[in-house]
C-alpha positions as CSV (number, residue, x, y, z in Angstrom):
1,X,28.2,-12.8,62.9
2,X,30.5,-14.1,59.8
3,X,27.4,-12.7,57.6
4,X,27.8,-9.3,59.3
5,X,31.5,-8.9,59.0
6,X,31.4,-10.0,55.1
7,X,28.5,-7.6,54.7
8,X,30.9,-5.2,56.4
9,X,34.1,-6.1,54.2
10,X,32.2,-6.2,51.0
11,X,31.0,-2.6,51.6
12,X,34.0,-1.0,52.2
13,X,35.2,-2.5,49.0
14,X,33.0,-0.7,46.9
15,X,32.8,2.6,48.2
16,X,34.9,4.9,46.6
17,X,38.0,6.9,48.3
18,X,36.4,10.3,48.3
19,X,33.7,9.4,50.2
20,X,33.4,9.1,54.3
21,X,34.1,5.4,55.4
22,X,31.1,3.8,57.3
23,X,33.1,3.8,60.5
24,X,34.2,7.2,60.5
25,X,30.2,8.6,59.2
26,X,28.9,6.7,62.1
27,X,31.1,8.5,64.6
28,X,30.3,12.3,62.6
29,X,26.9,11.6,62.2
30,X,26.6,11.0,66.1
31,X,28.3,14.1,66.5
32,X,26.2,15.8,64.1
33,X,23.0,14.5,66.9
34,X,24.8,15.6,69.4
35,X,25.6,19.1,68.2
36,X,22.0,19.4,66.9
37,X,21.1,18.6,70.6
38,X,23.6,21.1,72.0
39,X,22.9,24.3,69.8
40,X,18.6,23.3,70.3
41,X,19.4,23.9,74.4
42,X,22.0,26.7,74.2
43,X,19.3,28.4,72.0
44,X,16.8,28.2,75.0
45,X,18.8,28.9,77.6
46,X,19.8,32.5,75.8
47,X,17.3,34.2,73.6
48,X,20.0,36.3,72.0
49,X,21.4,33.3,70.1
50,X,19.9,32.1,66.2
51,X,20.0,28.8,66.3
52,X,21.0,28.1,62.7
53,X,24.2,30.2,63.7
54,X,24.8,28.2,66.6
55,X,24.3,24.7,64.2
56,X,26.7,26.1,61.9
57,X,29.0,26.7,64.3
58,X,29.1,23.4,66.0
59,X,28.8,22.1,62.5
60,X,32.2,23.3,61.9
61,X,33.3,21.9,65.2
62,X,32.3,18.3,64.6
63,X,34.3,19.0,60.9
64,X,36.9,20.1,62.6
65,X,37.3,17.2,65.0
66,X,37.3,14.9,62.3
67,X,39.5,16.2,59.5
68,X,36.9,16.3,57.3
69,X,34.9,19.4,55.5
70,X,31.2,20.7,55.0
71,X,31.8,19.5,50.9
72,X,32.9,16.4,52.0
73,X,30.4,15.5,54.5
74,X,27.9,16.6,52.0
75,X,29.4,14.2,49.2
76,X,29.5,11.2,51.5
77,X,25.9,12.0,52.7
78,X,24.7,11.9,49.5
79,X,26.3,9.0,48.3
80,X,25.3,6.9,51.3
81,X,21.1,8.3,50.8
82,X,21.9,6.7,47.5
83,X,22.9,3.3,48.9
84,X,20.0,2.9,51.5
85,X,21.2,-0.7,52.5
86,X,24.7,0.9,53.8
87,X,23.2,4.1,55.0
88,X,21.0,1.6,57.2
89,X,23.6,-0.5,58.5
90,X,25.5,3.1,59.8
91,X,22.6,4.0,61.4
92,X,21.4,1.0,63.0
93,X,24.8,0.5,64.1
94,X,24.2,3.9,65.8
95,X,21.3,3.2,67.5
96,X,22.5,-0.4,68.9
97,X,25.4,1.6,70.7
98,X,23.0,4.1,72.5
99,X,20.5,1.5,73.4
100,X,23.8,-0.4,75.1
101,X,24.8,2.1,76.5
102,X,21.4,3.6,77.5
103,X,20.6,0.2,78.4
104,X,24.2,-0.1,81.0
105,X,23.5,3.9,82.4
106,X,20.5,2.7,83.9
107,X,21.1,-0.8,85.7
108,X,20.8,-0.8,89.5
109,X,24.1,-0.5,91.0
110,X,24.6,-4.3,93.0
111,X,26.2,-4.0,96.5
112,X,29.5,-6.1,96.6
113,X,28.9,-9.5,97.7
114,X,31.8,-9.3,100.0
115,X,31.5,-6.0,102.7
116,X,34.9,-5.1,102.6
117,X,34.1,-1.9,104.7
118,X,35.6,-2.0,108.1
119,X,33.5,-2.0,111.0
């Protein structure tokens, strides 16, 4: 755990200003998913729509809901390709939260050990 958070620390030491904080990538790059997802179905549920329009457009969404920009993603994207060993720890940090929460969406729901209900 202490190795973890000085991992942590020590990386967003050396990552320069004008690129994407680990934090913040992890929460657009799971948006990025998610949009992917999104414009994949909209795409088959109407054969009228392209889907690299409708990944642009939510593209510019996900941008948009982070204050961020196409150039910047970009930059950050390719800086953290070139630093494998943070670019890992973002995504394996994203795949621990879904398989949490994947994991807690699908435990049996427990009855109360107390019937409260009246009778």
């Amino acid at each position: 755990m202490i190795f973890c958070l000085a991992f942590c620390c020590s990386c967003k030491d050396s990552i320069p200003s004008n690129i994407i904080k680990p934090e913040k990538m992890q929460k657009v790059v799971w948006d990025i998913f998610r949009a992917d997802a999104l414009a994949q179905q909209l795409v088959q549920k109407d054969s009228s729509k392209k889907l690299p329009d409708e990944k642009a457009k939510l593209m510019n969404k996900v941008f948009s809901i982070h204050n961020i920009n196409q150039v910047e993603f970009e930059k950050s994207y390719s800086y953290y390709t070139q630093h494998p060993d943070i670019l890992k720890n973002i995504l394996d940090t994203l795949n621990a939260k879904e398989t949490r929460k994947t994991r807690v969406d699908t435990l049996p729901l427990k009855k109360p050990l107390l019937d409260t209900s009246k009778k």
